[in-house]
C-alpha positions as semicolon CSV with decimal commas, in nm:
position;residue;x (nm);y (nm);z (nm)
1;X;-4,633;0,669;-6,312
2;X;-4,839;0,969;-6,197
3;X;-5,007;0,760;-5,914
4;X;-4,643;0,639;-5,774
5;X;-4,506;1,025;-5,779
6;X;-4,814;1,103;-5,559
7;X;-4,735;0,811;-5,299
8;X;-4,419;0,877;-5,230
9;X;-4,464;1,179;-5,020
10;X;-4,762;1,051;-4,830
11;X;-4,583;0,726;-4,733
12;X;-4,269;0,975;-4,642
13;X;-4,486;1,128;-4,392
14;X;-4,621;0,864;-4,252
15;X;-4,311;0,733;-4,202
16;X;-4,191;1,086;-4,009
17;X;-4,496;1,072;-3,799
18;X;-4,418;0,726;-3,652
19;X;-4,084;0,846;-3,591
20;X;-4,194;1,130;-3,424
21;X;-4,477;0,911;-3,204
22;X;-4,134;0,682;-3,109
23;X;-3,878;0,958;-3,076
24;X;-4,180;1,150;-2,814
25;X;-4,262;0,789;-2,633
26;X;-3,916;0,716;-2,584
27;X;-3,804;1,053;-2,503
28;X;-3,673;0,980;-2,146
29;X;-3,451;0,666;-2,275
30;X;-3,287;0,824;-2,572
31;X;-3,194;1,143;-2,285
32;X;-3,027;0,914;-2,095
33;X;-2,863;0,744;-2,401
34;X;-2,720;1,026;-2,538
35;X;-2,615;1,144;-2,192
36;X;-2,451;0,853;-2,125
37;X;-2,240;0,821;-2,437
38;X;-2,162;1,205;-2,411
39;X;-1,994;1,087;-2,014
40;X;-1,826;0,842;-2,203
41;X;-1,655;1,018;-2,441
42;X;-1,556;1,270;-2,185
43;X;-1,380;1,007;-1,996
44;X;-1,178;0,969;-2,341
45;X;-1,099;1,301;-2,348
46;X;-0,985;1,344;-2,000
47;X;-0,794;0,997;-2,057
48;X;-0,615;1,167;-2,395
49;X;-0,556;1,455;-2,234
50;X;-0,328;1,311;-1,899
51;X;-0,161;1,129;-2,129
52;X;-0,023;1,443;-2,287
53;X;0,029;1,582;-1,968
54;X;-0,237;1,852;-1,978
55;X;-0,475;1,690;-1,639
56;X;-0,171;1,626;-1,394
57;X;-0,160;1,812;-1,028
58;X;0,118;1,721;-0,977
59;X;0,449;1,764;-1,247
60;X;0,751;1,533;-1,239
61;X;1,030;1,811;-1,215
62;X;1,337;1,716;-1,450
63;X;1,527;1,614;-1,162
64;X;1,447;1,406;-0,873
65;X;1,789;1,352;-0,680
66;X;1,718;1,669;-0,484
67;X;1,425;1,545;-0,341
68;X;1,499;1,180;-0,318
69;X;1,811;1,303;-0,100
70;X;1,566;1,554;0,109
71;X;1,370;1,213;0,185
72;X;1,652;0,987;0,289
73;X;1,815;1,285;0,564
74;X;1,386;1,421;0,649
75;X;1,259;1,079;0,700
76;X;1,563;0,847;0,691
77;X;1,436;0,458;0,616
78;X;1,290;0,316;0,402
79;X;1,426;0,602;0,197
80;X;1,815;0,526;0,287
81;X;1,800;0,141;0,138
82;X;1,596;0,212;-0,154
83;X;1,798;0,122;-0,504
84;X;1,692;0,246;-0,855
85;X;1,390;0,012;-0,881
86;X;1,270;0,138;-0,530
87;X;1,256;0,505;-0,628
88;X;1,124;0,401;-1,006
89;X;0,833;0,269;-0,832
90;X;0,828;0,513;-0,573
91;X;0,784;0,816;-0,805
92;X;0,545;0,628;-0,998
93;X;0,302;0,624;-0,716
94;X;0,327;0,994;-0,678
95;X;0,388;1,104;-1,015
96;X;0,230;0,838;-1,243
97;X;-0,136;0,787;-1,365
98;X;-0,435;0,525;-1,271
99;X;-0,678;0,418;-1,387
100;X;-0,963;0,431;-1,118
101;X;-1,342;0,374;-1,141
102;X;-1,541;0,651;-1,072
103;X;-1,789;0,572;-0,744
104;X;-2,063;0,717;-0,871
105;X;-2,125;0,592;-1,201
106;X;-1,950;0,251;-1,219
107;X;-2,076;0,212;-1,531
108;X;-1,840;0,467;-1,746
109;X;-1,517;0,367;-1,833
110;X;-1,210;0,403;-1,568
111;X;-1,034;0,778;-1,542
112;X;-0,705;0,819;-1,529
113;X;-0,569;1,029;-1,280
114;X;-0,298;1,081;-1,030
115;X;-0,341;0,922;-0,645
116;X;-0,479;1,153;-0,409
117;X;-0,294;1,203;-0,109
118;X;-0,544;1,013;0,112
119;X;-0,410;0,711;-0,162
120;X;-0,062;0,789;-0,174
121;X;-0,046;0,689;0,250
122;X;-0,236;0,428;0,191
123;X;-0,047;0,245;-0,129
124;X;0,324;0,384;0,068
125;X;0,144;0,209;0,412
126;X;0,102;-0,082;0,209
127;X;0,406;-0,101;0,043
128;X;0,638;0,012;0,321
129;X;0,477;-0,032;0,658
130;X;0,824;0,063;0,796
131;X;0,767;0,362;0,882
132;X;0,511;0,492;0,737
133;X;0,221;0,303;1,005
134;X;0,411;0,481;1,278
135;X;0,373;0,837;1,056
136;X;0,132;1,124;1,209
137;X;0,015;1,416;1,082
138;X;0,277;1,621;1,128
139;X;0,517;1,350;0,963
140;X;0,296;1,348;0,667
141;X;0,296;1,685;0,608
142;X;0,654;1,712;0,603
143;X;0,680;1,430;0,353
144;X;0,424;1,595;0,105
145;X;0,633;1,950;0,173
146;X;0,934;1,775;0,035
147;X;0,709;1,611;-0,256
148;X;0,541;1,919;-0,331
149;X;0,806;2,174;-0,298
150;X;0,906;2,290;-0,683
């Protein structure tokens, strides 16, 4: 019984010094590991926290009519014809949150975030070509006065 009692600790450090041979070898790959999953779970966090409304630019005021009729006499079509759905969708692409891939490292997880404004011409081109291909930069900087005024 005396003999086993004695083993026991010399097999224990054994075992730590092989650990600490792998942990020192590997050094470089457990870095990146651990780097990696600590992006990750930021993405998380910065997903958790839009959804509670902490990372927006840009807040959805209580009331949109103000602006949606600033739009339709500033700008005139397609603002004029749009119906419910139209501005539903509309406010979505300015207000709402995406999920987008992150250029850099493709490999994390999408972030969700709000369009910038570079993507807001080009999904409202897209969508509406009338008349927002014909827009300049003067018209587009009236149209994000009226979006951005409070």
């Amino acid at each position: 019984m005396q003999g086993k009692l004695n083993l026991a600790p010399k097999i224990l450090l054994i075992v730590c010094v092989l650990a600490l041979v792998l942990i020192v070898k590997h050094q470089n790959e457990i870095k990146e590991f651990l780097g990696h999953s600590q992006q990750m779970l930021g993405v998380f966090i910065d997903n958790f926290f839009f959804e509670v409304g902490s990372g927006v630019q840009r807040k959805r005021p209580i009331s949109l009519e103000k602006k949606q009729v600033e739009l339709q006499l500033y700008i005139g079509e397609p603002f004029r014809s749009f119906g419910p759905e139209d501005w539903k969708v509309f406010w979505e692409i300015i207000y709402g949150g995406y999920l987008k891939p992150d250029p850099e490292r493709p490999d994390l997880p999408k972030r969700k975030r709000q369009l910038t404004e570079d993507e807001i011409i080009a999904e409202l081109t897209e969508r509406y070509p009338t008349p927002f291909v014909l827009f300049n930069e003067s018209h587009w900087q009236a149209f994000f006065e009226v979006i951005n005024k409070k």
